[in-house]
C-alpha positions in Angstrom: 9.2 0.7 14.6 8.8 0.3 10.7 5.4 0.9 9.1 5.0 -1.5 6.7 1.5 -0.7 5.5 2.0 1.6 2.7 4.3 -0.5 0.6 2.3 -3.7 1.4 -0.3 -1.9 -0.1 1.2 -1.0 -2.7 2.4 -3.7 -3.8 -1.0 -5.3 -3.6 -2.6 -2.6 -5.9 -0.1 -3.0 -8.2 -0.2 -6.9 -8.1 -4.1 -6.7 -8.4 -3.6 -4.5 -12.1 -1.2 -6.5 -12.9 -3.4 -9.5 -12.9 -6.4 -7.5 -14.0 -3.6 -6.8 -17.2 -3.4 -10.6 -17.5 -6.6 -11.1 -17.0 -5.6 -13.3 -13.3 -7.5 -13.7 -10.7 -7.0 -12.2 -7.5 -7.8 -13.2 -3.8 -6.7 -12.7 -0.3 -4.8 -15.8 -0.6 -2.9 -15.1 -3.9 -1.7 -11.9 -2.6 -0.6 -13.1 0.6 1.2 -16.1 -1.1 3.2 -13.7 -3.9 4.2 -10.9 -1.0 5.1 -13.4 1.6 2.7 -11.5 4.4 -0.1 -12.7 6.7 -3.2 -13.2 5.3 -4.7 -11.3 8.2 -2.2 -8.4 7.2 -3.9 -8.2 3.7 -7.2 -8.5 4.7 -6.4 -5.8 7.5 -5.0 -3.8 4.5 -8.0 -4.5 2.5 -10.2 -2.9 4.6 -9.4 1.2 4.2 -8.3 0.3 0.4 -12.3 -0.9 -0.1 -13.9 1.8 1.9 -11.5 4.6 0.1 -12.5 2.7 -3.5 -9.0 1.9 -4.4 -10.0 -1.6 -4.6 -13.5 -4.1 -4.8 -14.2 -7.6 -3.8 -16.8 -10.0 -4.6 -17.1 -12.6 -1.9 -17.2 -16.8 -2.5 -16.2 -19.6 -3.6 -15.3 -17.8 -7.2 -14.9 -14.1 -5.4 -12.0 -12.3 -6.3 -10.4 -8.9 -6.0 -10.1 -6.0 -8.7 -9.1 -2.2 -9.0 -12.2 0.2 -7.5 -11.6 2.1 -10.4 -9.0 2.9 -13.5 -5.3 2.3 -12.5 -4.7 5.7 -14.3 -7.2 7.4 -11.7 -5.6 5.7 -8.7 -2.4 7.7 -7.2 0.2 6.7 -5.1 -1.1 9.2 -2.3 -4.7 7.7 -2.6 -3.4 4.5 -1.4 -0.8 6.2 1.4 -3.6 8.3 2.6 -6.2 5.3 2.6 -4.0 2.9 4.8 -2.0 5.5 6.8 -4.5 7.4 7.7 -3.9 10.4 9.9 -0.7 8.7 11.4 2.0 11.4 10.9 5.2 10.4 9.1 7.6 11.8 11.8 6.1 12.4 15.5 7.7 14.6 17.5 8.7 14.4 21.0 5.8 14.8 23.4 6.5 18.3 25.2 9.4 18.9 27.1 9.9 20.6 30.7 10.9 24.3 28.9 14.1 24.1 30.5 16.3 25.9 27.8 15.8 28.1 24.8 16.0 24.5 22.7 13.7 22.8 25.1 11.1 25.1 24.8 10.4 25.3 21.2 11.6 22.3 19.9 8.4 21.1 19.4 6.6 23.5 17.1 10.3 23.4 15.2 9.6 20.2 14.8 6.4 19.5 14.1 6.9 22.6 11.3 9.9 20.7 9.4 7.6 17.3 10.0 4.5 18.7 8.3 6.7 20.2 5.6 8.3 16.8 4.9 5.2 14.9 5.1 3.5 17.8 2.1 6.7 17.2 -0.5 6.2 13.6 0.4 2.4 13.7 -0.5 3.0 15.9 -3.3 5.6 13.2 -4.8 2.8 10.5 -4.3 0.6 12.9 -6.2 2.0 12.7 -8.9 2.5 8.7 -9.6 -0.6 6.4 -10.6 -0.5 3.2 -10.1 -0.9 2.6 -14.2 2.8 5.0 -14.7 4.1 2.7 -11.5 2.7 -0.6 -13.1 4.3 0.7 -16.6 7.6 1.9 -14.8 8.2 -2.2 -13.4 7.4 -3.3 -16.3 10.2 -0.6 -18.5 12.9 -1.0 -16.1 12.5 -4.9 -15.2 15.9 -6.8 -15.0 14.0 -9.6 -12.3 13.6 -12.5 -15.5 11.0 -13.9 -13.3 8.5 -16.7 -14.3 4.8 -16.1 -14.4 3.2 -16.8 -11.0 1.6 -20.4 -11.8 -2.2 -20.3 -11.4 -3.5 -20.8 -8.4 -6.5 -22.1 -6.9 -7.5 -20.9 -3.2 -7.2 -24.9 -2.3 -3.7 -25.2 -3.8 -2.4 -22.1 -1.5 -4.4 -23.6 1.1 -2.3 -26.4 1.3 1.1 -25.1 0.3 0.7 -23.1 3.9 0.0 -26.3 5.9 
């Protein structure tokens, strides 16, 4: 099954700088409307990303959402490790009758090339912020894409009904 948490939550970092960039508002709403996901999902999503200080929200009527601190100070890996949590990138096999020489050390083979995988992954994440990923999209954009229109939370409200 496809984990679709980190780059959800990338993408609502990013979208959240970009706005702050623009000086936009952000909500729940907003960035459930512009990645096409459940509003439950994001808020699910905004729950480790708060606690972990990737991002703050002010609640009401004029509440909105904003970066928890610089973009340049948030890295890739800060928002992987915040919505992943301790859920390994490959899990192996639970243990096998030890049956053959393959059977019975396949897991700790495994579980040694996972954890190796999972640490270049983490170091790649590192080594990105979200202000160099936010600067990258905007470098290497070929989308010609309109500005989102500005919403109100009663406009989205009613384009869902």
């Amino acid at each position: 099954m496809l984990d679709y948490r980190f780059p959800t939550a990338l993408q609502m970092v990013l979208s959240v700088a970009m706005a702050e960039q623009l000086g936009k508002r952000s909500t729940s709403a907003i960035l459930a409307y512009g990645l096409e996901a459940n509003p439950s999902f994001i808020r699910k999503l905004m729950v480790p990303l708060t606690r972990d200080g990737i991002i703050v929200s002010t609640l009401g009527r004029t509440g909105s959402i904003h970066l928890g601190r610089p973009a340049g100070d948030i890295t890739l890996r800060d928002i992987y490790t915040s919505v992943i949590e301790d859920k390994k990138l490959w899990a192996s096999r639970p243990d096998v009758a030890p049956r053959c020489l393959v059977s019975a050390n396949l897991c700790w083979y495994f579980k040694s090339i996972a954890d190796e995988a999972e640490q270049a992954s983490l170091n790649v994440l590192e080594k990105r912020t979200v202000a160099d990923a936010l600067a990258e999209l905007k470098q290497r954009d070929t989308s010609n894409c309109e500005p989102l229109p500005d919403f109100e939370i009663e406009d989205l409200c009613k384009k869902s009904r």
